[in-house]
C-alpha positions as a LaTeX table, in Angstrom:
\begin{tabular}{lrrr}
\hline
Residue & $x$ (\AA) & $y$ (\AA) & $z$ (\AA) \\
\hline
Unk1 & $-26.49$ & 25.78 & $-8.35$ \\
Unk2 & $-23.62$ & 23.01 & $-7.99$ \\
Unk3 & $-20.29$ & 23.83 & $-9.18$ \\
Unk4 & $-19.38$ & 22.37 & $-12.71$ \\
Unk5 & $-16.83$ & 23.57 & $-14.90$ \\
Unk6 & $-19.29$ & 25.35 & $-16.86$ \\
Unk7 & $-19.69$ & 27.85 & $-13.85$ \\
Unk8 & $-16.72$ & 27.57 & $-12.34$ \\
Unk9 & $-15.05$ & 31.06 & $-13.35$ \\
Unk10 & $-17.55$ & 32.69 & $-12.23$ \\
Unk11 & $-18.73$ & 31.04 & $-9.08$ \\
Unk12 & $-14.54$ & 31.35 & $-8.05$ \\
Unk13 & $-14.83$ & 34.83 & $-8.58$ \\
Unk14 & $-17.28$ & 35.66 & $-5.87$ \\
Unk15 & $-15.60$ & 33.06 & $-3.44$ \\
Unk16 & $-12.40$ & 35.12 & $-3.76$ \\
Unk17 & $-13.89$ & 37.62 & $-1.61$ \\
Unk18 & $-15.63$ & 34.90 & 0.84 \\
Unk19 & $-14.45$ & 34.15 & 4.02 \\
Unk20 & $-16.30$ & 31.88 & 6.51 \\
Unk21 & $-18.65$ & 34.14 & 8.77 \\
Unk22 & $-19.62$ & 31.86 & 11.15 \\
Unk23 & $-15.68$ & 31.15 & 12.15 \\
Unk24 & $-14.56$ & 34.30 & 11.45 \\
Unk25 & $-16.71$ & 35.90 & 14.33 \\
Unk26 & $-15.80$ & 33.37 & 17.09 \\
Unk27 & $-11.85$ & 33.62 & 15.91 \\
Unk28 & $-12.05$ & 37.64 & 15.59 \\
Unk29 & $-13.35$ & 37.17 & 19.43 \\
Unk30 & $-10.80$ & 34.66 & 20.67 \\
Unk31 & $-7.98$ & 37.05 & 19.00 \\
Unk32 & $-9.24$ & 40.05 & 20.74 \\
Unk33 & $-9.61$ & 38.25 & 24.04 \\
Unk34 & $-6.16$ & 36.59 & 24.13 \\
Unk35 & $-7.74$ & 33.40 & 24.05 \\
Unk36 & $-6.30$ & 31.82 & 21.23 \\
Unk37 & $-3.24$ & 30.17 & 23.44 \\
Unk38 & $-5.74$ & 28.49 & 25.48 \\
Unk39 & $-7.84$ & 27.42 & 22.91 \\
Unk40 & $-4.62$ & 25.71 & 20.74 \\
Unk41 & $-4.26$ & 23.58 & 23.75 \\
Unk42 & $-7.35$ & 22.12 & 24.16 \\
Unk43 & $-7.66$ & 21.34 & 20.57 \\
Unk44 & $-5.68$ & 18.66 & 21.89 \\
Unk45 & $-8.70$ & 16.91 & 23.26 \\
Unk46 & $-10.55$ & 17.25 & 20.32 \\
Unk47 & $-10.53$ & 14.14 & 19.30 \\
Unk48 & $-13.98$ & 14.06 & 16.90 \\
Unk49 & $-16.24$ & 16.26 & 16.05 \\
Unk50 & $-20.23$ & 14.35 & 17.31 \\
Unk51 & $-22.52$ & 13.89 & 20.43 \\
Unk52 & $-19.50$ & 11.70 & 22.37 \\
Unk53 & $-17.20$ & 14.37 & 22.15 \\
Unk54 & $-17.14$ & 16.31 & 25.65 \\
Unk55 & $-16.96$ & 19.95 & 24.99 \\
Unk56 & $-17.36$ & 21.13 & 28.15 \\
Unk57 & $-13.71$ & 22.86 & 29.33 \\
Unk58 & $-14.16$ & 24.99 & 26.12 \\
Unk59 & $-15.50$ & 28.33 & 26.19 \\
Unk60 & $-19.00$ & 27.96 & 25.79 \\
Unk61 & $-19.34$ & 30.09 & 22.12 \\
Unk62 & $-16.34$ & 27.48 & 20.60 \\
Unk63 & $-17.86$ & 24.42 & 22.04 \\
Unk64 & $-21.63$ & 25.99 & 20.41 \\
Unk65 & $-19.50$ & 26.85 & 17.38 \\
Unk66 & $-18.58$ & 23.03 & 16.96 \\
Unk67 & $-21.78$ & 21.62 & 18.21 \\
Unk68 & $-23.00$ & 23.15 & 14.94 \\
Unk69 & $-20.19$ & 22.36 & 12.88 \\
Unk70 & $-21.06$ & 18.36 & 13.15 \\
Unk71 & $-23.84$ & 18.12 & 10.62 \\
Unk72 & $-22.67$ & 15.99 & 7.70 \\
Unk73 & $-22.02$ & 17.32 & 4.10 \\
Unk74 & $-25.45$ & 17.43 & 2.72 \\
Unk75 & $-26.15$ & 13.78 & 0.88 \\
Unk76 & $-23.58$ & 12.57 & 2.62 \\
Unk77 & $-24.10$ & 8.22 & 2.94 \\
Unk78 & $-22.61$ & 5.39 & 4.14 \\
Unk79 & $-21.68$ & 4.24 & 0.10 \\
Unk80 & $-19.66$ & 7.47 & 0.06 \\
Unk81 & $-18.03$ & 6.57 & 3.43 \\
Unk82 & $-17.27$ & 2.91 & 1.97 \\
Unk83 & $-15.89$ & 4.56 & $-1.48$ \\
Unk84 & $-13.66$ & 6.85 & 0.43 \\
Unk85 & $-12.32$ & 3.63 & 2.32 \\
Unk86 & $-11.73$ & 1.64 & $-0.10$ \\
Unk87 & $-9.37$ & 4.78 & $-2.66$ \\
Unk88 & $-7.38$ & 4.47 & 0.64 \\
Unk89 & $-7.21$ & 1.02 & 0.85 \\
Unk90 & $-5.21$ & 0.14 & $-2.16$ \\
Unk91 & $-3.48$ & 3.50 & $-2.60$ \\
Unk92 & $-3.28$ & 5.81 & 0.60 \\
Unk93 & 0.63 & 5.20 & 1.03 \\
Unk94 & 1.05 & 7.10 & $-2.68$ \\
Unk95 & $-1.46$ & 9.51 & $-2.33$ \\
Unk96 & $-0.64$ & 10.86 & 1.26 \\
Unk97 & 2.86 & 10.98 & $-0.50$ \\
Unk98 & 2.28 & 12.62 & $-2.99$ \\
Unk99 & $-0.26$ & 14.97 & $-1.15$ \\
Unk100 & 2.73 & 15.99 & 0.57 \\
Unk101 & 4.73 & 16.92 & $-2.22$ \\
Unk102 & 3.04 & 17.83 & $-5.53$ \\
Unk103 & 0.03 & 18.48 & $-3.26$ \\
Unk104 & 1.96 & 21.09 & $-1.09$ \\
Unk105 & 3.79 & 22.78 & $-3.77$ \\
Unk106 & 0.59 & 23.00 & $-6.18$ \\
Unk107 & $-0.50$ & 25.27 & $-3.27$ \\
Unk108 & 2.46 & 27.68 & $-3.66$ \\
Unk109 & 1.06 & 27.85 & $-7.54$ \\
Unk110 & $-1.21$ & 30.16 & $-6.23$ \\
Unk111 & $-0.21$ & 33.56 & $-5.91$ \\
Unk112 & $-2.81$ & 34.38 & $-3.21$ \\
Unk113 & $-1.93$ & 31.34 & $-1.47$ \\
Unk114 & 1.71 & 31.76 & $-1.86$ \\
Unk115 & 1.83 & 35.22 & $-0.98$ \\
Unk116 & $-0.59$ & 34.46 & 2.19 \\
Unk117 & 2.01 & 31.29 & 3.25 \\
Unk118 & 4.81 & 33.46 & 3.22 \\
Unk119 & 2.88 & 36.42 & 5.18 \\
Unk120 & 1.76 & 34.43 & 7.68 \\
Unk121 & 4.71 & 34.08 & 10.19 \\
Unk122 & 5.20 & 30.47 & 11.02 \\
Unk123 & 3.75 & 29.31 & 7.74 \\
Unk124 & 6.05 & 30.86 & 5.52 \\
Unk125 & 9.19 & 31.20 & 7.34 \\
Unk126 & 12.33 & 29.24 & 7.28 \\
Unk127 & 10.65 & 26.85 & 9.39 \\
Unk128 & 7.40 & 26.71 & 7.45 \\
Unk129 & 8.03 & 23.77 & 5.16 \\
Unk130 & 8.40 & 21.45 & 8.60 \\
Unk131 & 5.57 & 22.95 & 10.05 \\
Unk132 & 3.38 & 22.67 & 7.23 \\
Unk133 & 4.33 & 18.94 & 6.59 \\
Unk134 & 3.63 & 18.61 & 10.60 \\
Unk135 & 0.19 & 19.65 & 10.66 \\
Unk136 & $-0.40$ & 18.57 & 6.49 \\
Unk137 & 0.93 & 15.22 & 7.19 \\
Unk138 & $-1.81$ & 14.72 & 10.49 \\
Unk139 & $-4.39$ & 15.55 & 7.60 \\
Unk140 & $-2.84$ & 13.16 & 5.35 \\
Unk141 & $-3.03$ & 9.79 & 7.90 \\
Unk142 & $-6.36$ & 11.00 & 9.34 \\
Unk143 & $-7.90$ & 10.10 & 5.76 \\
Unk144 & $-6.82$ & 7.19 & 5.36 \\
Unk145 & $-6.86$ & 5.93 & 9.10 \\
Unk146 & $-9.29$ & 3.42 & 9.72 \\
Unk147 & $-12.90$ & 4.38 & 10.64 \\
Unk148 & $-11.91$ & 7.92 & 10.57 \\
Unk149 & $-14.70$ & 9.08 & 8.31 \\
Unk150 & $-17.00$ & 6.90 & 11.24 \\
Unk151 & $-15.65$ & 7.81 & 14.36 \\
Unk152 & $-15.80$ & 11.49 & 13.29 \\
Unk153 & $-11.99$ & 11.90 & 14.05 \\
Unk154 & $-11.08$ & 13.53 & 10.39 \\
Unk155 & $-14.33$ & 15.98 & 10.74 \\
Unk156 & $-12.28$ & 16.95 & 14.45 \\
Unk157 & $-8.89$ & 17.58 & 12.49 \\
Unk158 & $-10.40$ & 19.46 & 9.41 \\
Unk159 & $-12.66$ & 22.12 & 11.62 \\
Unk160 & $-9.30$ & 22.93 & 13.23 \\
Unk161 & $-8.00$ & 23.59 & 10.13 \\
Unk162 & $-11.47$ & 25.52 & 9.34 \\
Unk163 & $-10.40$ & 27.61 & 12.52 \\
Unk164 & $-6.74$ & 28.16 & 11.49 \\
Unk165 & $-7.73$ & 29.39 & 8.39 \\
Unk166 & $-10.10$ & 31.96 & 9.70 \\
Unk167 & $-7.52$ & 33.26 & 12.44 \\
Unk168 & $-5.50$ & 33.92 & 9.39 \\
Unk169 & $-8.06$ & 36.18 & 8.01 \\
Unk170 & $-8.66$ & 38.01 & 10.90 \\
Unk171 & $-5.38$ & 38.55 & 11.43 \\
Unk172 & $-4.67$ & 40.25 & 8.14 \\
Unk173 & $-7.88$ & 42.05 & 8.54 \\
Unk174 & $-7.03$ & 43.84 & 12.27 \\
Unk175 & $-3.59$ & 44.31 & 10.59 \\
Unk176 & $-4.90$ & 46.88 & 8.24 \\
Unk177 & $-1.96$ & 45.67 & 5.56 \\
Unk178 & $-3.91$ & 43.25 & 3.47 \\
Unk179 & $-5.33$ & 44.56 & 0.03 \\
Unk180 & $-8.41$ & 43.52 & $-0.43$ \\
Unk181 & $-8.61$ & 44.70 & $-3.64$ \\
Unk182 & $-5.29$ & 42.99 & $-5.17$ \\
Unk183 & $-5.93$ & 39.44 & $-3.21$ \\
Unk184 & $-9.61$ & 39.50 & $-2.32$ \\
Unk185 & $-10.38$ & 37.90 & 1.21 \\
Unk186 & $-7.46$ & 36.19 & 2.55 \\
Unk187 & $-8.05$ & 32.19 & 2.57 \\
Unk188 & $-10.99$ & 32.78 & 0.87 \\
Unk189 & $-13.43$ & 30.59 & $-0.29$ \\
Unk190 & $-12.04$ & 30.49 & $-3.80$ \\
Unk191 & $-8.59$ & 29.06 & $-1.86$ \\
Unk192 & $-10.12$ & 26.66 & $-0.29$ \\
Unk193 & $-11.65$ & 25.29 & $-2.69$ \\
Unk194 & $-8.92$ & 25.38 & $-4.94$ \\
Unk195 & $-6.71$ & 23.46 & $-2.42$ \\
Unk196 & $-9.59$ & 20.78 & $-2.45$ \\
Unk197 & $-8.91$ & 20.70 & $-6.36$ \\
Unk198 & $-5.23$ & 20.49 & $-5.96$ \\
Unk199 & $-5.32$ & 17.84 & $-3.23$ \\
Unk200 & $-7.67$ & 15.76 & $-5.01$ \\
Unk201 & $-7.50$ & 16.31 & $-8.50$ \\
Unk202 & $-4.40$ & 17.08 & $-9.26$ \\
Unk203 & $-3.46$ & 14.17 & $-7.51$ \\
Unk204 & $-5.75$ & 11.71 & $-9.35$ \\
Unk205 & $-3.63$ & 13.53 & $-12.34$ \\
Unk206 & $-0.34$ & 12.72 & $-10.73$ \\
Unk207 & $-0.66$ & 9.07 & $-10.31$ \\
Unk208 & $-1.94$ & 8.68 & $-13.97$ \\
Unk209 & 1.33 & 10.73 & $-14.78$ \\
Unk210 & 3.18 & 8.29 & $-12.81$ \\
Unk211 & 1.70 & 5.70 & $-14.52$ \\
Unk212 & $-0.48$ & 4.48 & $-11.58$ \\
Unk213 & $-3.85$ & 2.76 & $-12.72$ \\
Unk214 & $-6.78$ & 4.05 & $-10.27$ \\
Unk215 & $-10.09$ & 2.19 & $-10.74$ \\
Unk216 & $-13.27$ & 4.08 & $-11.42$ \\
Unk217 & $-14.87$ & 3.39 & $-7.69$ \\
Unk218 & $-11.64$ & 4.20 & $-6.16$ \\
Unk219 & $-11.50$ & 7.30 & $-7.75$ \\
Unk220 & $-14.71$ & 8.09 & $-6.65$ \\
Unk221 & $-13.71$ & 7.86 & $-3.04$ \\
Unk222 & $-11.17$ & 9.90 & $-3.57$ \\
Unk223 & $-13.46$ & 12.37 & $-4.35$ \\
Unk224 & $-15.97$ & 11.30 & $-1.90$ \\
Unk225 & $-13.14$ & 12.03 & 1.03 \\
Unk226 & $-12.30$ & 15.73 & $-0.94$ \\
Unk227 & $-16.45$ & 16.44 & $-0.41$ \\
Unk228 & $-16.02$ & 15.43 & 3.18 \\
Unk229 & $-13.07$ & 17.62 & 3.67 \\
Unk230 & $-14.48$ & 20.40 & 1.71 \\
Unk231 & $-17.79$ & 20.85 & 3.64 \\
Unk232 & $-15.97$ & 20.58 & 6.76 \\
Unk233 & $-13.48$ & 23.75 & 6.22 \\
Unk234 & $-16.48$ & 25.64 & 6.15 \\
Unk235 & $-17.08$ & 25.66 & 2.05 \\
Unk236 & $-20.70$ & 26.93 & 1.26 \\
Unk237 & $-23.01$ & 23.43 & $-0.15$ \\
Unk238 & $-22.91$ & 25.88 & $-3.51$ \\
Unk239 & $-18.87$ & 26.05 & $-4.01$ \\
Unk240 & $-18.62$ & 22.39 & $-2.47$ \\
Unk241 & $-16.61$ & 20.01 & $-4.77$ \\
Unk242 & $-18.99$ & 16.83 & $-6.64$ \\
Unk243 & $-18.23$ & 13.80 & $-5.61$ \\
Unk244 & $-17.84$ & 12.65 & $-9.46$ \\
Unk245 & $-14.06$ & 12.47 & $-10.53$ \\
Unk246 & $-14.50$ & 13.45 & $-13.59$ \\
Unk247 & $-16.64$ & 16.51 & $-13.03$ \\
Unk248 & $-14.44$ & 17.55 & $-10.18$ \\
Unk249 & $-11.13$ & 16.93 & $-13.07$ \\
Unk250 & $-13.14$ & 18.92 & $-15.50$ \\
Unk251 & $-13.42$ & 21.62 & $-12.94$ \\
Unk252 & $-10.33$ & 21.92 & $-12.15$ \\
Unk253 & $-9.27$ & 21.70 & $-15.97$ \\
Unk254 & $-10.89$ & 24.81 & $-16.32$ \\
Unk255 & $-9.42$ & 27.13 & $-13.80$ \\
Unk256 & $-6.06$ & 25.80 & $-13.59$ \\
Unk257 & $-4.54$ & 28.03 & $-15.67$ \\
Unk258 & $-6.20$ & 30.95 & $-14.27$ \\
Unk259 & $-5.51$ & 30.28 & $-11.28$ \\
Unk260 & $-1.70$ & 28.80 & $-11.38$ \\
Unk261 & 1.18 & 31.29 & $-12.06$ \\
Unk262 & 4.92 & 31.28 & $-11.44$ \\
Unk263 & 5.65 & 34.07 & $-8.77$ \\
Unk264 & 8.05 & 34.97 & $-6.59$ \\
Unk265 & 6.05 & 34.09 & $-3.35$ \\
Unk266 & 5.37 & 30.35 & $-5.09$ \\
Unk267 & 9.02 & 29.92 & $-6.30$ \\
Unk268 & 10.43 & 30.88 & $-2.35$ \\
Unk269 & 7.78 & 29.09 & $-1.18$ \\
Unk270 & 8.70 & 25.50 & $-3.33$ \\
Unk271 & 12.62 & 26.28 & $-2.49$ \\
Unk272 & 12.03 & 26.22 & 1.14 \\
Unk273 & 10.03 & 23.01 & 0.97 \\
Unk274 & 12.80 & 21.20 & $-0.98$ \\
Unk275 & 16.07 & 22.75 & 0.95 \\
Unk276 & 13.60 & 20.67 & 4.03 \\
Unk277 & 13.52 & 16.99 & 2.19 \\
Unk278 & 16.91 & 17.53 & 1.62 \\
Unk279 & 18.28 & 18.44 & 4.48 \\
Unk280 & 15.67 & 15.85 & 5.93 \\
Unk281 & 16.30 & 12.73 & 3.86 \\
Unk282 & 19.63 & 13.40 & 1.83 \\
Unk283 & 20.54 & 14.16 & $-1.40$ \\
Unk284 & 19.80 & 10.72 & $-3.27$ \\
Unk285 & 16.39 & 9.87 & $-1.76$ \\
Unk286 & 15.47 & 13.62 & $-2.01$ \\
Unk287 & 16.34 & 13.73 & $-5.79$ \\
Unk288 & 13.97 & 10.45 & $-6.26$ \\
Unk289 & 11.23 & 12.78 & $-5.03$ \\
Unk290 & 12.11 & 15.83 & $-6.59$ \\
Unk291 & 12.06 & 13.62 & $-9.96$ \\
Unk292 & 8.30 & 12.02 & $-9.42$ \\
Unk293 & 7.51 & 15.81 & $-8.61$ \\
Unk294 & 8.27 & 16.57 & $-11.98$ \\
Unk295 & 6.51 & 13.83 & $-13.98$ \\
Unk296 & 3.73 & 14.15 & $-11.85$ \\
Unk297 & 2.84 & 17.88 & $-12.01$ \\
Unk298 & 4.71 & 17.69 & $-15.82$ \\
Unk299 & 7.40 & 20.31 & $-16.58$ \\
Unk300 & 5.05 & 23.04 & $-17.15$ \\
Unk301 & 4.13 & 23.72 & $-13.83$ \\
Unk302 & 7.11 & 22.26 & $-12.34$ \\
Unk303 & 8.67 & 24.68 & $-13.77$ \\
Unk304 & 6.64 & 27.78 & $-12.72$ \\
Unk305 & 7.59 & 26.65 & $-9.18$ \\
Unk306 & 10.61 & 26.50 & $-9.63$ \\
Unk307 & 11.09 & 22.50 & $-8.86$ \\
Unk308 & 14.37 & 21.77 & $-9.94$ \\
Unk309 & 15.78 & 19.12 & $-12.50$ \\
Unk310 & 16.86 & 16.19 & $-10.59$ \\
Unk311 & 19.94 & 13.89 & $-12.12$ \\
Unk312 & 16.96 & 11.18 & $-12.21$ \\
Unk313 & 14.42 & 13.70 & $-14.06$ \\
Unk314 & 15.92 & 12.90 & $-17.82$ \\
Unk315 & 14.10 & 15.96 & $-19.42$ \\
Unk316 & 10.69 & 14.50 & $-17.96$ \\
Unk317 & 11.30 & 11.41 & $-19.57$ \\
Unk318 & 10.40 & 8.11 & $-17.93$ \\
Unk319 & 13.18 & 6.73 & $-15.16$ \\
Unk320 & 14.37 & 3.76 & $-16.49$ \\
Unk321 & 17.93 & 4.83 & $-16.71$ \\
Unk322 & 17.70 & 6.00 & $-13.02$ \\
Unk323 & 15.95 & 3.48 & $-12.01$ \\
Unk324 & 18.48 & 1.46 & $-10.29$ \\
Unk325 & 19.94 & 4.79 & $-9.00$ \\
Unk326 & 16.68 & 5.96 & $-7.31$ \\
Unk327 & 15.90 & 2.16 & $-5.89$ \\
Unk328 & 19.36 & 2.31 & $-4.46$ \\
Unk329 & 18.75 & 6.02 & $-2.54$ \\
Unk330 & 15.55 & 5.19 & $-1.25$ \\
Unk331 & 16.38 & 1.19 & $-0.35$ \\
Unk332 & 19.10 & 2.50 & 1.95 \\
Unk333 & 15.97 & 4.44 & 3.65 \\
Unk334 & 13.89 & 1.91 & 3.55 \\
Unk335 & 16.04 & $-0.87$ & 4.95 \\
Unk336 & 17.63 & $-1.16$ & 2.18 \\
Unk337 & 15.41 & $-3.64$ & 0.71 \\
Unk338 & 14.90 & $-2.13$ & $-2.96$ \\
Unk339 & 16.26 & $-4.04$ & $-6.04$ \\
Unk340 & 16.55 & $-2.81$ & $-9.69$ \\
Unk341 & 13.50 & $-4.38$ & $-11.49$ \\
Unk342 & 12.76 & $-3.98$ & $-15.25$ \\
Unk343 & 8.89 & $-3.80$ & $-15.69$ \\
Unk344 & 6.31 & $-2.03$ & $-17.88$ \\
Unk345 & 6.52 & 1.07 & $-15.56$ \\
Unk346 & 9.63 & 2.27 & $-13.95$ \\
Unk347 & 8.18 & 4.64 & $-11.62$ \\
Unk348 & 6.05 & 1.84 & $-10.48$ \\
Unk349 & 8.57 & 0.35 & $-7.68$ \\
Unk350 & 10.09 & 4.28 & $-6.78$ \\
Unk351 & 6.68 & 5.09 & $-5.61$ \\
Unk352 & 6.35 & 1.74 & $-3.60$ \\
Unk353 & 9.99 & 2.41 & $-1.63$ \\
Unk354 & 9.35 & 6.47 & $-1.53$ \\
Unk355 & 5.93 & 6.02 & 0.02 \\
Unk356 & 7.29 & 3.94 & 2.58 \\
Unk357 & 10.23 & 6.44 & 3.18 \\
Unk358 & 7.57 & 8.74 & 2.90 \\
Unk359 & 5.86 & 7.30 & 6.13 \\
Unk360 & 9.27 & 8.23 & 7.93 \\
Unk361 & 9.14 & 11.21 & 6.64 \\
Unk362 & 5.92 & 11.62 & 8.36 \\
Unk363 & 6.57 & 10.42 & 11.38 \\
Unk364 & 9.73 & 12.57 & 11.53 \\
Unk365 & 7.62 & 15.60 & 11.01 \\
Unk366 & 4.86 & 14.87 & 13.86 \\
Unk367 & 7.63 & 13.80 & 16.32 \\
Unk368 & 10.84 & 16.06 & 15.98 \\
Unk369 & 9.56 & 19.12 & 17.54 \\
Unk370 & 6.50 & 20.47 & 15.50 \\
Unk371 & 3.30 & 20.44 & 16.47 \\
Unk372 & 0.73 & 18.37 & 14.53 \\
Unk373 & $-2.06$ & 19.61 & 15.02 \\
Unk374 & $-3.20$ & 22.59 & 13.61 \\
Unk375 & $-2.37$ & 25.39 & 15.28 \\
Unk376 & $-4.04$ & 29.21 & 15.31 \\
Unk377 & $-1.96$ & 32.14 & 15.37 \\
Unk378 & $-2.48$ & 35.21 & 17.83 \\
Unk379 & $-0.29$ & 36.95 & 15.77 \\
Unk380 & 1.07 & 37.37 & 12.77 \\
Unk381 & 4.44 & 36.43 & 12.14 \\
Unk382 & 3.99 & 34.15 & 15.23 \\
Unk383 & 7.52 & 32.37 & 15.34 \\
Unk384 & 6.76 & 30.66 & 18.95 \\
\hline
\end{tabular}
């Protein structure tokens, strides 16, 4: 049975204690054999996942292993491919930004998720917040890249996420320090999903809280690309996300506040990620995005992660007394080409000039020393 907010509850219960069999076995292998080095380096030459892609300096199981990860999510069409293409051509610069902020830190809402961030060396370290944008922000430009949902690229990028994820459960499984019975299976199913909802979603949500009209049909695509991403971590066809916006909103309405809690994990977790923009992109720019955080996840949950009140926040009020203020910060990193403009919404041209500082942001974070693409661990708290 598809997953509708009707079900949702209890379909999330049982994927909390789901992993992903099929990539679970071949990671569990590669860990044991010491393979897992190797294997990060050819995922370099991964460039798609289809028949054209030549597979043959992997070890044999991995290369079978993505031979039968290439099937399409079931349905799939070329109208989906065109709706996904055309959400990204009018708004990919604010969604991949705001993917990597409210998108990110919706993620440390979840105390599994937090708590498995933070446990997982690298991830959740001082330098996870840089690493995580890294590798997000390859994610983030793969979607709306041109032809990527044709040339298979994306599908390549999103089964090596499919393949971090499970090295993370195996990890925590040969550890023998995970409780099942407190977190159910680590990056489970229910995660996954969930992350889908947040990424998607949430973000849909954002933009309206931003003030940012999305048609119908783009919306759509949106959730056409979430389906595609979905299926290709490895989700189950039952606990896929629809490709309806609205269903997918009215699923995610639903377990929200089940599922989103302010913990100490989440709270670390968002403080690391900010002390990054900041010490990234300075205090004035950085409070810009800190304050379109807030309006777009709304004080509720900003505040159970622990986002803090920006002098251009106003209580969650719109920015039109900071308006000049936050043009100013982020003109001076974009070329300083931002002027003060008085118009129905004032978070209208912040967005503009913050995704476009948020492409620097970007490119910082896949050419100053991190690695973008994903990466599996051999170990946990793997700080190499």
């Amino acid at each position: 049975m598809p997953l509708t907010a009707a079900n949702v509850v209890t379909e999330m219960e049982a994927a909390s204690k789901a992993g992903d069999p099929p990539a679970d076995q071949l990671v569990s292998e590669m860990i044991d054999n010491r393979e897992v080095d190797g294997v990060n380096h050819l995922f370099r030459t991964i460039n798609e996942l289809g028949p054209d892609q030549d597979l043959s300096g992997l070890p044999e199981r991995l290369a079978q292993f993505l031979r039968e990860a290439q099937a399409p999510p079931p349905g799939w069409s070329e109208a989906d491919v065109r709706a996904a293409e055309g959400f990204f051509a009018h708004h990919h610069g604010e969604a991949s930004m705001l993917q990597g902020t409210v998108g990110l830190i919706g993620t440390y809402l979840s105390p599994t998720g937090a708590f498995t961030l933070r446990s997982t060396g690298r991830l959740g370290g001082v330098e996870g917040p840089g690493r995580r944008l890294s590798q997000s922000s390859r994610l983030f430009i793969d979607m709306g890249k041109e032809n990527a949902l044709r040339d298979r690229s994306l599908a390549a990028t999103v089964t090596k996420v499919r393949l971090v994820h499970a090295s993370v459960r195996q990890l925590h499984k040969k550890s023998g320090e995970w409780d099942y019975a407190k977190w159910g299976e680590p990056v489970s199913q229910k995660y996954t999903t969930g992350a889908a909802c947040v990424f998607s979603a949430q973000i849909l949500q954002g933009m309206q809280n931003l003030g940012l009209h999305v048609a119908k049909d783009d919306a759509h695509g949106f959730m056409c690309a979430w389906h595609y991403i979905n299926h290709y971590l490895g989700t189950p066809e039952k606990w896929l996300l629809p490709k309806n916006a609205d269903e997918v909103e009215a699923i995610w309405n639903a377990q929200r506040d089940k599922e989103w809690k302010k913990t100490d994990d989440g709270v670390y977790m968002t403080a690391q990620a900010i002390k990054f923009y900041r010490d990234l992109i300075g205090p004035g720019a950085s409070d810009a995005y800190i304050a379109l955080t807030r309006v777009a996840l709304t004080d509720k949950y900003a505040d159970m992660a622990g986002v803090p009140k920006s002098p251009l926040d106003l209580a969650g009020k719109p920015l039109a007394a900071g308006h000049g203020l936050a043009s100013h910060a982020l003109g001076g990193l974009a070329g300083g080409t931002a002027k003060k403009t008085v118009g129905v919404n004032p978070y209208k041209e912040i967005l503009g000039v913050a995704s476009k500082a948020f492409n620097q942001v970007e490119r910082y974070a896949l050419t100053h020393g991190e690695d973008d693409q994903p990466q599996m661990h051999q170990e946990l708290n793997d700080n190499r």
